[in-house]
mmCIF file of the N, C-alpha and C atoms, coordinates in Angstrom:
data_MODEL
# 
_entry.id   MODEL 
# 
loop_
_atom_site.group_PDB 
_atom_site.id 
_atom_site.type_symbol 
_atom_site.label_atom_id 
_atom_site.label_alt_id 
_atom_site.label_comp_id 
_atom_site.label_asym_id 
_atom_site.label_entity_id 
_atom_site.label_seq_id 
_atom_site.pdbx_PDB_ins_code 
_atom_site.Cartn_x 
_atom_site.Cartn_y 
_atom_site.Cartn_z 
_atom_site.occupancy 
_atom_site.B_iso_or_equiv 
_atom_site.pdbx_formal_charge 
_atom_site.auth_seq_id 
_atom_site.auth_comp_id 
_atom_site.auth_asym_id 
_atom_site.auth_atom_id 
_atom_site.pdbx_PDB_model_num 
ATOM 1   N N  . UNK A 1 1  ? -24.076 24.064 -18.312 1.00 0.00 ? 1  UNK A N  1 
ATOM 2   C CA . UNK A 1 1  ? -23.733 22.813 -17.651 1.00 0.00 ? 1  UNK A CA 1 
ATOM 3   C C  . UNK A 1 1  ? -22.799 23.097 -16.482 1.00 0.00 ? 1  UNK A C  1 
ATOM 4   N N  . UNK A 1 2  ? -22.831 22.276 -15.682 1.00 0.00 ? 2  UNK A N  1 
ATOM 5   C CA . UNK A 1 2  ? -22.333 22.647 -14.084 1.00 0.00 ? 2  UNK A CA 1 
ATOM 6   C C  . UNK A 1 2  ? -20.486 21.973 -14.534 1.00 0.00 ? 2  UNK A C  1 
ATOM 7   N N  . UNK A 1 3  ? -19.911 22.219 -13.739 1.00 0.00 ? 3  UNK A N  1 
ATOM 8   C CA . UNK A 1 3  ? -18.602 21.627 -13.733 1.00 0.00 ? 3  UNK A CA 1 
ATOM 9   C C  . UNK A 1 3  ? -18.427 20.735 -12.258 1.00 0.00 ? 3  UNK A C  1 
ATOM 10  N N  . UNK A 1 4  ? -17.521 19.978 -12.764 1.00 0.00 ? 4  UNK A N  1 
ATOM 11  C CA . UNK A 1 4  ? -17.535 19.217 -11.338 1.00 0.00 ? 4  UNK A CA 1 
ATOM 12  C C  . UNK A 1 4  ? -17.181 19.406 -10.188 1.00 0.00 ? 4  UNK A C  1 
ATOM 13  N N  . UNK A 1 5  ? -17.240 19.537 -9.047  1.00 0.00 ? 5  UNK A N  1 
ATOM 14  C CA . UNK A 1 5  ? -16.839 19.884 -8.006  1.00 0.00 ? 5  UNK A CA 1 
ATOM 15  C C  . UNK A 1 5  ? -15.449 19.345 -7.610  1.00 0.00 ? 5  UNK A C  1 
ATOM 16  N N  . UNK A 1 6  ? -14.559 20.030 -7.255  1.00 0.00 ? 6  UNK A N  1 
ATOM 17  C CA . UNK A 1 6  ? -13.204 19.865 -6.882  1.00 0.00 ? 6  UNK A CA 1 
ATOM 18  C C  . UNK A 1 6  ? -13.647 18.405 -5.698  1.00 0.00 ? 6  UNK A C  1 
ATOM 19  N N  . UNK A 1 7  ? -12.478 17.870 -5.295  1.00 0.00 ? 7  UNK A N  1 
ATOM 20  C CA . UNK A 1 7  ? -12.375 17.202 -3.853  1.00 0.00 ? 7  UNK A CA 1 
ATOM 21  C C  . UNK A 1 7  ? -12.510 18.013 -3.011  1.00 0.00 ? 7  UNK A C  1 
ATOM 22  N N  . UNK A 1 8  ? -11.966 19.240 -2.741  1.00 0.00 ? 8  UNK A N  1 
ATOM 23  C CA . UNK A 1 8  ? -11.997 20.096 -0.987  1.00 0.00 ? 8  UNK A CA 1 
ATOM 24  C C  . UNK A 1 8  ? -13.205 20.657 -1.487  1.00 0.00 ? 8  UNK A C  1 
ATOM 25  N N  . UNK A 1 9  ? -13.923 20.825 -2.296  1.00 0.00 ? 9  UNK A N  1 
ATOM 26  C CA . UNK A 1 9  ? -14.978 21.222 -1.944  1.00 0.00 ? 9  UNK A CA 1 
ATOM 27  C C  . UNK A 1 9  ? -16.723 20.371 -1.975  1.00 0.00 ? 9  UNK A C  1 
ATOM 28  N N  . UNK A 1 10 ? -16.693 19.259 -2.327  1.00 0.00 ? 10 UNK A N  1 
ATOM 29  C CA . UNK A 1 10 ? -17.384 18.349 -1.535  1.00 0.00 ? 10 UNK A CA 1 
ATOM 30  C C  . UNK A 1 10 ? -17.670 18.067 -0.327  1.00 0.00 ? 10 UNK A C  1 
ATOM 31  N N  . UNK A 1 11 ? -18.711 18.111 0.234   1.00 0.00 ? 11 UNK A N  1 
ATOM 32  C CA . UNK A 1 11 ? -19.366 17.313 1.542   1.00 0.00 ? 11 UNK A CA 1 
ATOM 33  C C  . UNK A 1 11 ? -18.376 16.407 2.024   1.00 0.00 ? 11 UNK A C  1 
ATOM 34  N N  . UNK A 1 12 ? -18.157 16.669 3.554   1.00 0.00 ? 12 UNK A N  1 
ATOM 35  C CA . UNK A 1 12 ? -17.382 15.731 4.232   1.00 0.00 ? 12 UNK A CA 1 
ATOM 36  C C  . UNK A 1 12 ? -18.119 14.031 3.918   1.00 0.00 ? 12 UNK A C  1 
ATOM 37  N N  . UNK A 1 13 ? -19.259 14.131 4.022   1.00 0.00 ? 13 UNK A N  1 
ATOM 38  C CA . UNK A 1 13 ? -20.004 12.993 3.789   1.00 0.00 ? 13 UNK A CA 1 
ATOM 39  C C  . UNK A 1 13 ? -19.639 12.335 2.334   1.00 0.00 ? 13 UNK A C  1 
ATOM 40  N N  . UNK A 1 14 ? -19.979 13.465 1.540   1.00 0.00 ? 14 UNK A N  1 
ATOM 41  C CA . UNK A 1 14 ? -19.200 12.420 0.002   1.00 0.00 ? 14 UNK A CA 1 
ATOM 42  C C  . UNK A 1 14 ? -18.367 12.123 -0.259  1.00 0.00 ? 14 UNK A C  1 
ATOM 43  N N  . UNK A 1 15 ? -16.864 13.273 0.220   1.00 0.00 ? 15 UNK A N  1 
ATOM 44  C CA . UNK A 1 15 ? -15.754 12.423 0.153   1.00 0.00 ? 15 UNK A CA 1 
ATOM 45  C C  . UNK A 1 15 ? -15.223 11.209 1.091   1.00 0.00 ? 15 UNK A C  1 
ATOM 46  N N  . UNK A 1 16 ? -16.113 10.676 2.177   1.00 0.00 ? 16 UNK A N  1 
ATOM 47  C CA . UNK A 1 16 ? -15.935 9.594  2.899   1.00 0.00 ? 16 UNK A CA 1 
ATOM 48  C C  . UNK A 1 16 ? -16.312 8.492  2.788   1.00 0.00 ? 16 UNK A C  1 
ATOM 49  N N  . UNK A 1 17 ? -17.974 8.885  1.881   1.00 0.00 ? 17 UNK A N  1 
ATOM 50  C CA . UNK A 1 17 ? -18.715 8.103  0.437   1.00 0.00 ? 17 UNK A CA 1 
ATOM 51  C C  . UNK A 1 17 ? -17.274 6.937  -0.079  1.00 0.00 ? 17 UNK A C  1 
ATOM 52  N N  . UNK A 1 18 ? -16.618 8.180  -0.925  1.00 0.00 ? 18 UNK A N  1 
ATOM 53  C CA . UNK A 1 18 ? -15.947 7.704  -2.433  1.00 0.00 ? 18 UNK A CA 1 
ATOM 54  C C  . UNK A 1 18 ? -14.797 7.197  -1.840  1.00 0.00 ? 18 UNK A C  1 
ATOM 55  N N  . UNK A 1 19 ? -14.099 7.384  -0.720  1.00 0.00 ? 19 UNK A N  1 
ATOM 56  C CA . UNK A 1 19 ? -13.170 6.986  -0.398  1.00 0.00 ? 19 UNK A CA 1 
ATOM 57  C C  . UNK A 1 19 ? -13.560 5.074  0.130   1.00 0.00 ? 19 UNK A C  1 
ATOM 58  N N  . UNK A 1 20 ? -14.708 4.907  0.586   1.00 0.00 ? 20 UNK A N  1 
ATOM 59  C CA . UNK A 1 20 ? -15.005 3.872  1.422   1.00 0.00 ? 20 UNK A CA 1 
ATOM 60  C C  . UNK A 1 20 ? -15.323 2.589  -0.338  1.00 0.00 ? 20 UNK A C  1 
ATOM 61  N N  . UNK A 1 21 ? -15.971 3.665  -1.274  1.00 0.00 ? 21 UNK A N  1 
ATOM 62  C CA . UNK A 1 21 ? -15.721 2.805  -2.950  1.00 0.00 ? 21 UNK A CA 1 
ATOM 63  C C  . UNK A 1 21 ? -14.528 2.722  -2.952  1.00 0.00 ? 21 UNK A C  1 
ATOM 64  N N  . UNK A 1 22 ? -13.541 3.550  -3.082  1.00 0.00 ? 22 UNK A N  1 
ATOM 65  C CA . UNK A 1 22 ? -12.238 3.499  -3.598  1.00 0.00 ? 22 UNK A CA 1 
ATOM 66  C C  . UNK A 1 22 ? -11.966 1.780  -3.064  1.00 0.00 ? 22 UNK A C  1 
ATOM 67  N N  . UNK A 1 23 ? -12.310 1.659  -1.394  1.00 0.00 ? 23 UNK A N  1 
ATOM 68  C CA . UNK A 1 23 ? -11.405 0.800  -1.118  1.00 0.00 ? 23 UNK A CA 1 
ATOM 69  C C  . UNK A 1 23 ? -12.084 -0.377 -1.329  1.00 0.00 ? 23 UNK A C  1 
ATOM 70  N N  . UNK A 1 24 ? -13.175 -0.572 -1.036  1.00 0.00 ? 24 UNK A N  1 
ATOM 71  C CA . UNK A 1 24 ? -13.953 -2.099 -1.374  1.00 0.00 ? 24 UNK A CA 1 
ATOM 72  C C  . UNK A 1 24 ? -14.114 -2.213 -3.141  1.00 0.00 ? 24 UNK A C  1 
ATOM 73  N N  . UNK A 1 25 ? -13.909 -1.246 -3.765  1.00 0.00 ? 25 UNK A N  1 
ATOM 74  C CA . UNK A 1 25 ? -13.479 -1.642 -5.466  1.00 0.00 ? 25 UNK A CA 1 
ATOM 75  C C  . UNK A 1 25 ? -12.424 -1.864 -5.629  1.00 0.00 ? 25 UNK A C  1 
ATOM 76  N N  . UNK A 1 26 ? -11.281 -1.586 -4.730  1.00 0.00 ? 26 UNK A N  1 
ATOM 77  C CA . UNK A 1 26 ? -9.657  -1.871 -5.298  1.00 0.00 ? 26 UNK A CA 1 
ATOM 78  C C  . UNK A 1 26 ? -9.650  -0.936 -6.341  1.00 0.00 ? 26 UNK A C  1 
ATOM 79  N N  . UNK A 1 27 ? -9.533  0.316  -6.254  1.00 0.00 ? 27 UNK A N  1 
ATOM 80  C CA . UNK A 1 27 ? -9.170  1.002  -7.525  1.00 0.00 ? 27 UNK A CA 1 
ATOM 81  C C  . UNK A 1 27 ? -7.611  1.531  -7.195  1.00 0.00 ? 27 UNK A C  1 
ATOM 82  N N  . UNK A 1 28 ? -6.887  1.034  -8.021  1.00 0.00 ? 28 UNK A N  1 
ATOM 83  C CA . UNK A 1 28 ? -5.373  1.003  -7.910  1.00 0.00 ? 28 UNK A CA 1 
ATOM 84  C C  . UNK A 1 28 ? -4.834  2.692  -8.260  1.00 0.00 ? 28 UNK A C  1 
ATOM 85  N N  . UNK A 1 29 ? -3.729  2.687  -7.722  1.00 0.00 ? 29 UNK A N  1 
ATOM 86  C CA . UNK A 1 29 ? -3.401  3.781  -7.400  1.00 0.00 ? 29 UNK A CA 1 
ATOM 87  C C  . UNK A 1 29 ? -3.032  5.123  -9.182  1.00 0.00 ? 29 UNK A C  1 
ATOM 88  N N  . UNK A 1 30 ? -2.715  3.917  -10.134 1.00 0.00 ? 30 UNK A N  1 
ATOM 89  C CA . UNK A 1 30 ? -2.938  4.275  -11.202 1.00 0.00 ? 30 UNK A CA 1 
ATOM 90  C C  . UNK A 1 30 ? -4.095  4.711  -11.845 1.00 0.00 ? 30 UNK A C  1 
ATOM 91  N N  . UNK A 1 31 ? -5.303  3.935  -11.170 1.00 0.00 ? 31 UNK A N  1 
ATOM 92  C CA . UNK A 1 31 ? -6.575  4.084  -11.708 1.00 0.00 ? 31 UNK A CA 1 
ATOM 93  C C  . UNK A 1 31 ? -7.215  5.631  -11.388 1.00 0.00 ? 31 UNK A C  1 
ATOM 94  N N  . UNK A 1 32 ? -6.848  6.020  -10.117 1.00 0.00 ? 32 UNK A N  1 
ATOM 95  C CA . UNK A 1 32 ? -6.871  7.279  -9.289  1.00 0.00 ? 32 UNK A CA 1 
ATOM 96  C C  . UNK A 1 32 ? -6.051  8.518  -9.954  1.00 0.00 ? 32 UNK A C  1 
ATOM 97  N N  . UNK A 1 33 ? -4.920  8.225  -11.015 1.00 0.00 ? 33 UNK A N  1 
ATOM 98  C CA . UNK A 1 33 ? -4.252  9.063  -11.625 1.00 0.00 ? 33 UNK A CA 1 
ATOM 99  C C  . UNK A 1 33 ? -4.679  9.250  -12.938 1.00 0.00 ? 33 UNK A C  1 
ATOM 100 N N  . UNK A 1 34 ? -5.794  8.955  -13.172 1.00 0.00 ? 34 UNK A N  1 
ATOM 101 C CA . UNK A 1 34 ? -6.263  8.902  -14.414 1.00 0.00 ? 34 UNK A CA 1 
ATOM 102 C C  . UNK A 1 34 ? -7.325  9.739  -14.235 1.00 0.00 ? 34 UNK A C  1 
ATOM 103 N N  . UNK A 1 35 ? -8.213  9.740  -13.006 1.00 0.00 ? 35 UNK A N  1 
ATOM 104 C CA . UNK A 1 35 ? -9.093  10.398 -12.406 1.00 0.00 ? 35 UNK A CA 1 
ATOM 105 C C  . UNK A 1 35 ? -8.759  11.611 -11.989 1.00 0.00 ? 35 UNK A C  1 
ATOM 106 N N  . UNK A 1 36 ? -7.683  11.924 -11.237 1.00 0.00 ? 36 UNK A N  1 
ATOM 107 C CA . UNK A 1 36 ? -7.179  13.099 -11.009 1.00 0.00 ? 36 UNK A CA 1 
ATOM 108 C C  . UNK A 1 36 ? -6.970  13.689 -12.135 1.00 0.00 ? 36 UNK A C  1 
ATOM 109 N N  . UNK A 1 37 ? -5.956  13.670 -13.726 1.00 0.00 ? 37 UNK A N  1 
ATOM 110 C CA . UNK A 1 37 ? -6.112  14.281 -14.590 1.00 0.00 ? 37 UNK A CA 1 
ATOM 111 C C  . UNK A 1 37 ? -7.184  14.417 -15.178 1.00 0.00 ? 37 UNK A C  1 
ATOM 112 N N  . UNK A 1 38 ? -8.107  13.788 -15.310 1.00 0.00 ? 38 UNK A N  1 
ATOM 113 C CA . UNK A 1 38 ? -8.983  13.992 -15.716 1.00 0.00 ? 38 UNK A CA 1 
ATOM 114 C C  . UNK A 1 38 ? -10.030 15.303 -15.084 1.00 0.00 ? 38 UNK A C  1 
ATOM 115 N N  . UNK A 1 39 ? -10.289 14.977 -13.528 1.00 0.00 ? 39 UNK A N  1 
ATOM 116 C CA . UNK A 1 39 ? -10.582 15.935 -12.531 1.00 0.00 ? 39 UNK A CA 1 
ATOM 117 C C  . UNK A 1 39 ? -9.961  17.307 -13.093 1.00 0.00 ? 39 UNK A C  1 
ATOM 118 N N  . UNK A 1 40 ? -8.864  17.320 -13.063 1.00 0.00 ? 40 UNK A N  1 
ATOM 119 C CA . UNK A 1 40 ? -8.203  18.619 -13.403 1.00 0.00 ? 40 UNK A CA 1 
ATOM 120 C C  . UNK A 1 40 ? -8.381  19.510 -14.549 1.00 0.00 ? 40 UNK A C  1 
ATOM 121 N N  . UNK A 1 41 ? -8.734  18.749 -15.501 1.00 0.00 ? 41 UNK A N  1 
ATOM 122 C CA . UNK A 1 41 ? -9.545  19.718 -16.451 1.00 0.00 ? 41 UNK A CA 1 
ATOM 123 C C  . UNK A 1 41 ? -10.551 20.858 -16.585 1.00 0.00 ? 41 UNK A C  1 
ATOM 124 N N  . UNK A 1 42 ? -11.541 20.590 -15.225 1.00 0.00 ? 42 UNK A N  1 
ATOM 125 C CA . UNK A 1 42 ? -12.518 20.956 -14.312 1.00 0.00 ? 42 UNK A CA 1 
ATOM 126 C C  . UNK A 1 42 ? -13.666 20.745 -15.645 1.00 0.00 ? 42 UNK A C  1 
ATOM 127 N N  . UNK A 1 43 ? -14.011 19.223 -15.889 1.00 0.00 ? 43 UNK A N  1 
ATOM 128 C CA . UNK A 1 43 ? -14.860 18.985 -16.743 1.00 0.00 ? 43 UNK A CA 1 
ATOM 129 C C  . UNK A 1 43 ? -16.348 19.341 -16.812 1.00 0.00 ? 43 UNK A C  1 
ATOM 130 N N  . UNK A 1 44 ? -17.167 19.728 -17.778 1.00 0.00 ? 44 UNK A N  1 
ATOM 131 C CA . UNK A 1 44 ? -18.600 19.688 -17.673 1.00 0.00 ? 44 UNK A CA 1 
ATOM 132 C C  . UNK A 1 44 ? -19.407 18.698 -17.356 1.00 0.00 ? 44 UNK A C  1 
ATOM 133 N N  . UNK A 1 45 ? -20.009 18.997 -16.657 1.00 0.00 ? 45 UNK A N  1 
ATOM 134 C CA . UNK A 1 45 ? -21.239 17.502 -16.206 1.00 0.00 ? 45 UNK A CA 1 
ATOM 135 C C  . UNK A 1 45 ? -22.152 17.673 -16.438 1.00 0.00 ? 45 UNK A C  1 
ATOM 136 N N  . UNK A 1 46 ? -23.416 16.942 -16.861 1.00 0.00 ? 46 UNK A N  1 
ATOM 137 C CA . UNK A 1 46 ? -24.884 17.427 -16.860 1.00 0.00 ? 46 UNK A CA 1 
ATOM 138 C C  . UNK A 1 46 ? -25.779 17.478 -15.429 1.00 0.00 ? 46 UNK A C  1 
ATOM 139 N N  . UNK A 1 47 ? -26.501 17.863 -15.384 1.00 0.00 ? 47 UNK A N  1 
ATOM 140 C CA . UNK A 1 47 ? -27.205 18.152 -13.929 1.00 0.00 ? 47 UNK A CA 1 
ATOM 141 C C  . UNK A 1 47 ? -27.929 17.255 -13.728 1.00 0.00 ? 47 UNK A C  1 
ATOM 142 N N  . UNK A 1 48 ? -28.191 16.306 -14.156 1.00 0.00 ? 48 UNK A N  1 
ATOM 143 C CA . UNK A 1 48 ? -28.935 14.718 -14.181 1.00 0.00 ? 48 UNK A CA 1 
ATOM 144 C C  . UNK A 1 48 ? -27.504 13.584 -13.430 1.00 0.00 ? 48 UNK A C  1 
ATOM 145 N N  . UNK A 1 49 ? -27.710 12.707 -13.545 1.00 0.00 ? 49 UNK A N  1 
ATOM 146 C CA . UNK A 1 49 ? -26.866 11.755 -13.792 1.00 0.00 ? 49 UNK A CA 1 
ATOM 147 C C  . UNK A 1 49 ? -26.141 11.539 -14.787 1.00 0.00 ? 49 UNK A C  1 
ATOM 148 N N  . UNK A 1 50 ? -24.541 11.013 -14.297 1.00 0.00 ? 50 UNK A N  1 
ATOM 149 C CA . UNK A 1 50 ? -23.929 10.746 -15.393 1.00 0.00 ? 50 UNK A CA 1 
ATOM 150 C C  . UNK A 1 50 ? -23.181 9.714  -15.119 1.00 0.00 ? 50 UNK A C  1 
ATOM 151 N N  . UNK A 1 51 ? -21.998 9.356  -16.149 1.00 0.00 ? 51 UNK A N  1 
ATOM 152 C CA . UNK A 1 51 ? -20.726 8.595  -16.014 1.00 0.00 ? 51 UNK A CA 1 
ATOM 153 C C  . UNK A 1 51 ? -19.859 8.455  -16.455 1.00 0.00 ? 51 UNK A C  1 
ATOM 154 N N  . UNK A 1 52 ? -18.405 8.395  -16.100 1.00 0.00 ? 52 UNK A N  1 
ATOM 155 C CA . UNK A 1 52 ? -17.180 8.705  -17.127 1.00 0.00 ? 52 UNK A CA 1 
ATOM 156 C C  . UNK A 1 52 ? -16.737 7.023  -17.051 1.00 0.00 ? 52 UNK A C  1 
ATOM 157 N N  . UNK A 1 53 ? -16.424 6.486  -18.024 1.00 0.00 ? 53 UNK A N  1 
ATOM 158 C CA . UNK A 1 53 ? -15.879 4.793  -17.952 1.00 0.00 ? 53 UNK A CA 1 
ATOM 159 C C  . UNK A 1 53 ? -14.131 5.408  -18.402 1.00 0.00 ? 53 UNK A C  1 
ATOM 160 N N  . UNK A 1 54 ? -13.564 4.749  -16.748 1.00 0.00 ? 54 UNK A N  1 
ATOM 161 C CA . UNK A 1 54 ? -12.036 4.860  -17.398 1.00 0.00 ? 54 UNK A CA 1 
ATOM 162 C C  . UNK A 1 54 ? -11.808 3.442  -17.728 1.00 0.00 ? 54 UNK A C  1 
ATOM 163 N N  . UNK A 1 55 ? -12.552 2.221  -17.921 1.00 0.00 ? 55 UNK A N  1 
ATOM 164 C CA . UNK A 1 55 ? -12.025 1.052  -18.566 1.00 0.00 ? 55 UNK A CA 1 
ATOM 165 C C  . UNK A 1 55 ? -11.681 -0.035 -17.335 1.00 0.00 ? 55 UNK A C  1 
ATOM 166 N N  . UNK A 1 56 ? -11.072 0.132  -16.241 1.00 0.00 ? 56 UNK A N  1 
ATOM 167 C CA . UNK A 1 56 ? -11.122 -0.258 -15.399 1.00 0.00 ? 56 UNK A CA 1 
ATOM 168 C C  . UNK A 1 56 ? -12.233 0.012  -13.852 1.00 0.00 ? 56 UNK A C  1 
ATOM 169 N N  . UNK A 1 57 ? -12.419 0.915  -13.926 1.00 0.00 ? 57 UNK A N  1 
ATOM 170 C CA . UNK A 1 57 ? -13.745 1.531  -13.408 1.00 0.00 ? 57 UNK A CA 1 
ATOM 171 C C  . UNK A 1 57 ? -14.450 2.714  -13.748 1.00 0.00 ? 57 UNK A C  1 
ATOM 172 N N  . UNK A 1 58 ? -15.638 3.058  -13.017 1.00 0.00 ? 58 UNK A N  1 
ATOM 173 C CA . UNK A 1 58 ? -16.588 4.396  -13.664 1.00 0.00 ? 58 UNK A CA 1 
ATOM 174 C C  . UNK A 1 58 ? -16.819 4.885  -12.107 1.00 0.00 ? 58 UNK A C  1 
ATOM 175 N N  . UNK A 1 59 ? -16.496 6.292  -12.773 1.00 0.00 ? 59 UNK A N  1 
ATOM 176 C CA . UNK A 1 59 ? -17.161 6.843  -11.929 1.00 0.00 ? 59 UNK A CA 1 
ATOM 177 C C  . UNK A 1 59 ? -18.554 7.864  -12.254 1.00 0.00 ? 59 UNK A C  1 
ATOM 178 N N  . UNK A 1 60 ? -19.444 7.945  -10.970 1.00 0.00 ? 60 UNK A N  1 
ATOM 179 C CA . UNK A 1 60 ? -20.730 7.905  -11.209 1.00 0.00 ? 60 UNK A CA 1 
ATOM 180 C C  . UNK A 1 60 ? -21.012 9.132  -10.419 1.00 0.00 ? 60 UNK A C  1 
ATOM 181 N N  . UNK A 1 61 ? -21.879 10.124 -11.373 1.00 0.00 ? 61 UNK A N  1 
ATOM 182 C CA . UNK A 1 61 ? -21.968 11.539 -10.146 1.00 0.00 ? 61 UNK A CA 1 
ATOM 183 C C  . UNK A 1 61 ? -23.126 11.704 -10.820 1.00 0.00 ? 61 UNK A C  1 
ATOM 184 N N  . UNK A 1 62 ? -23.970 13.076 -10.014 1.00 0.00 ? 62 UNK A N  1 
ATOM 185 C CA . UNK A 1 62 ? -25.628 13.416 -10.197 1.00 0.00 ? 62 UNK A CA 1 
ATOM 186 C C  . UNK A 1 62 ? -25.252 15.150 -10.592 1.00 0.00 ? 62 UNK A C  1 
ATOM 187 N N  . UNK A 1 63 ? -25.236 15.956 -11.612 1.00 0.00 ? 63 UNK A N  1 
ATOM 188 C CA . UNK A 1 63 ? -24.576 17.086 -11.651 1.00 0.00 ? 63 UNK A CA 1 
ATOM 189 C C  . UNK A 1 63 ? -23.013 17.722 -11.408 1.00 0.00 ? 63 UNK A C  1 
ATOM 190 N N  . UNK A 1 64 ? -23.091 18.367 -10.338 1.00 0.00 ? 64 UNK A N  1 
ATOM 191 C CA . UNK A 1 64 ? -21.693 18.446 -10.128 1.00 0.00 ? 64 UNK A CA 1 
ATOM 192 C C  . UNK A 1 64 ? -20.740 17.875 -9.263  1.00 0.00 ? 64 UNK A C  1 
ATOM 193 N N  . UNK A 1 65 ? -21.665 16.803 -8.603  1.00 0.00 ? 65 UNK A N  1 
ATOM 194 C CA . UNK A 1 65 ? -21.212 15.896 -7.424  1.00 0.00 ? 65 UNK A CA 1 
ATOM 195 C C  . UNK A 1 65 ? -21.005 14.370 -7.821  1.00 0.00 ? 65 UNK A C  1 
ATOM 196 N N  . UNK A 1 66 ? -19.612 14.091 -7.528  1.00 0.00 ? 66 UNK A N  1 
ATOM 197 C CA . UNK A 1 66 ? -19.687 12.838 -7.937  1.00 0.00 ? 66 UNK A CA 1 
ATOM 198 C C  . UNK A 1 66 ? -19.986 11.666 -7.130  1.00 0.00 ? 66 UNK A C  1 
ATOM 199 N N  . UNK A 1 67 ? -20.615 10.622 -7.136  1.00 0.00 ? 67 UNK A N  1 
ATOM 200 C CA . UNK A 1 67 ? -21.518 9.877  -6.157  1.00 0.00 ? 67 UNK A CA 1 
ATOM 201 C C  . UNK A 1 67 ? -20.610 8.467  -5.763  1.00 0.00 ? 67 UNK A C  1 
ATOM 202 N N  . UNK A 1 68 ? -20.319 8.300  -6.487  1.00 0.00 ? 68 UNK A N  1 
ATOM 203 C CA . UNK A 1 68 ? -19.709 6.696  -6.664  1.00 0.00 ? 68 UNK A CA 1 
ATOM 204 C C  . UNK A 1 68 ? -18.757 5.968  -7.405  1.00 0.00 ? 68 UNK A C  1 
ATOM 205 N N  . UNK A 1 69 ? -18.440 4.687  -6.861  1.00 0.00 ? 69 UNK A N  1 
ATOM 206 C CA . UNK A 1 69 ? -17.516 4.436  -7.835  1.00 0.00 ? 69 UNK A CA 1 
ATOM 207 C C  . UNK A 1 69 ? -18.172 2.811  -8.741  1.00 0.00 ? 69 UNK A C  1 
ATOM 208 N N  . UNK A 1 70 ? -17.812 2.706  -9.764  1.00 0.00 ? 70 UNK A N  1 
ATOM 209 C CA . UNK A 1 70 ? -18.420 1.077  -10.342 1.00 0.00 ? 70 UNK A CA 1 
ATOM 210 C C  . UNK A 1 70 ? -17.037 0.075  -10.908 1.00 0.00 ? 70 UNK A C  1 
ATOM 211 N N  . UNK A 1 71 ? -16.711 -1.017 -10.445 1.00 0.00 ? 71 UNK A N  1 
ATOM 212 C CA . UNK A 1 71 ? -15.955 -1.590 -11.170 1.00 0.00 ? 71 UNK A CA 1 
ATOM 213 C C  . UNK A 1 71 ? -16.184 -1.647 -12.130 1.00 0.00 ? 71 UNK A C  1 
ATOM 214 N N  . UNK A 1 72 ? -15.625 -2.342 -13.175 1.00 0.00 ? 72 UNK A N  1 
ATOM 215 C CA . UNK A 1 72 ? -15.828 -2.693 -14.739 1.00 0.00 ? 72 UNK A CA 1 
ATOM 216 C C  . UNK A 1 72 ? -16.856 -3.923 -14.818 1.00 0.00 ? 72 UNK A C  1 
ATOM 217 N N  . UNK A 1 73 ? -17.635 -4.119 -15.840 1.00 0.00 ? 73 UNK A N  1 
ATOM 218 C CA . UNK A 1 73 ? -19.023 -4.379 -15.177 1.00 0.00 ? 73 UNK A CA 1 
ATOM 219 C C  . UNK A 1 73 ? -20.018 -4.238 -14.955 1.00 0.00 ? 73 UNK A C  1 
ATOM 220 N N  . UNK A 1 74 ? -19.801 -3.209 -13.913 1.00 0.00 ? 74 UNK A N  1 
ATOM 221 C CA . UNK A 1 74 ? -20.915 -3.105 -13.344 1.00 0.00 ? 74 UNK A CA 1 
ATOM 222 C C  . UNK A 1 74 ? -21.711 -2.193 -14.164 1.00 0.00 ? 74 UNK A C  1 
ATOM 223 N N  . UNK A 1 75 ? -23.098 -1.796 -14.369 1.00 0.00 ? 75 UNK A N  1 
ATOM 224 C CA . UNK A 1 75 ? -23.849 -1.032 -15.124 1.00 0.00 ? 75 UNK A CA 1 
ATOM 225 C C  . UNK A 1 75 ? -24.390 0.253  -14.578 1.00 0.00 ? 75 UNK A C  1 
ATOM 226 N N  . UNK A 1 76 ? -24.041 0.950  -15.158 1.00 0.00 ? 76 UNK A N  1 
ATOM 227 C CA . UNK A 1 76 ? -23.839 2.772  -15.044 1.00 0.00 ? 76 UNK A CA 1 
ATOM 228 C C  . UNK A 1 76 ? -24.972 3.150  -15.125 1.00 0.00 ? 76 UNK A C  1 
ATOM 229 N N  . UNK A 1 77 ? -25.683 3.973  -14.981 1.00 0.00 ? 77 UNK A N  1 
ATOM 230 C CA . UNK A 1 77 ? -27.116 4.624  -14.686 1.00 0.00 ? 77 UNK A CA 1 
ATOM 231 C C  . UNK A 1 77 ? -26.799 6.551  -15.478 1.00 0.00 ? 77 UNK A C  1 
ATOM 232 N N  . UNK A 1 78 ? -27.596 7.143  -16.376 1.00 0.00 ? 78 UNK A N  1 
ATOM 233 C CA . UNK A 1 78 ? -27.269 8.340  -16.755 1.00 0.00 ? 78 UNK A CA 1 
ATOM 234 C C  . UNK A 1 78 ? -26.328 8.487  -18.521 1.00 0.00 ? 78 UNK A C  1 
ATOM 235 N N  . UNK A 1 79 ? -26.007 9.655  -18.094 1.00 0.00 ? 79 UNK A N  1 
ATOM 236 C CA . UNK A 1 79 ? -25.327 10.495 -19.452 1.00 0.00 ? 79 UNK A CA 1 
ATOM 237 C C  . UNK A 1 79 ? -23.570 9.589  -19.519 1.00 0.00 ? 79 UNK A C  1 
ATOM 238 N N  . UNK A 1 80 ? -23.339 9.152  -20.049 1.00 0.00 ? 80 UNK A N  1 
ATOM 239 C CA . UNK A 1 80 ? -21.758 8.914  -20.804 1.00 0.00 ? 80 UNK A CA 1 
ATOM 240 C C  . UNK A 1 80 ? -21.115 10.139 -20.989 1.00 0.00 ? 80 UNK A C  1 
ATOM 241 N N  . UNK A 1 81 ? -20.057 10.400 -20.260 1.00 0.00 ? 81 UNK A N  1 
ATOM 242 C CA . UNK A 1 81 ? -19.688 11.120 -20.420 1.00 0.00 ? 81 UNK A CA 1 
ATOM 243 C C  . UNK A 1 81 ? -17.866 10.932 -21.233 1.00 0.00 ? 81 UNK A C  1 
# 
């Protein structure tokens, strides 16, 4: 299983992606610190689609790239992670 890709090493394009979710979801600055530890683990992903639900939002990636962000709600596509 792939691990997730750091932030600096993502596509200028995806991290401009997730940043442009960050802001039209309102994901609060706490919500982002939950993500970062989590990030930091350097977790396994499956090479399909997946999704991690932190409760207030999900985030949504295809292997080792993470794609998107979902408010709470909204319906996730893939593996639960």
């Amino acid at each position: 299983m792939p691990q997730l890709e750091r932030w600096e090493s993502l596509p200028e394009g995806v991290r401009q992606h997730l940043i442009g979710r960050m802001r039209d979801r309102a994901i609060s600055i706490s919500d982002l610190n939950q993500l970062r530890l989590w990030v930091e683990t350097r977790p396994e992903v499956p090479d399909g689609d997946w999704y991690k639900d932190f409760g207030s939002f999900k985030i949504c990636g295809s292997g080792s790239y993470p794609k998107t962000f979902l408010v709470r709600g909204q319906a996730a596509k893939g593996e639960a992670l």
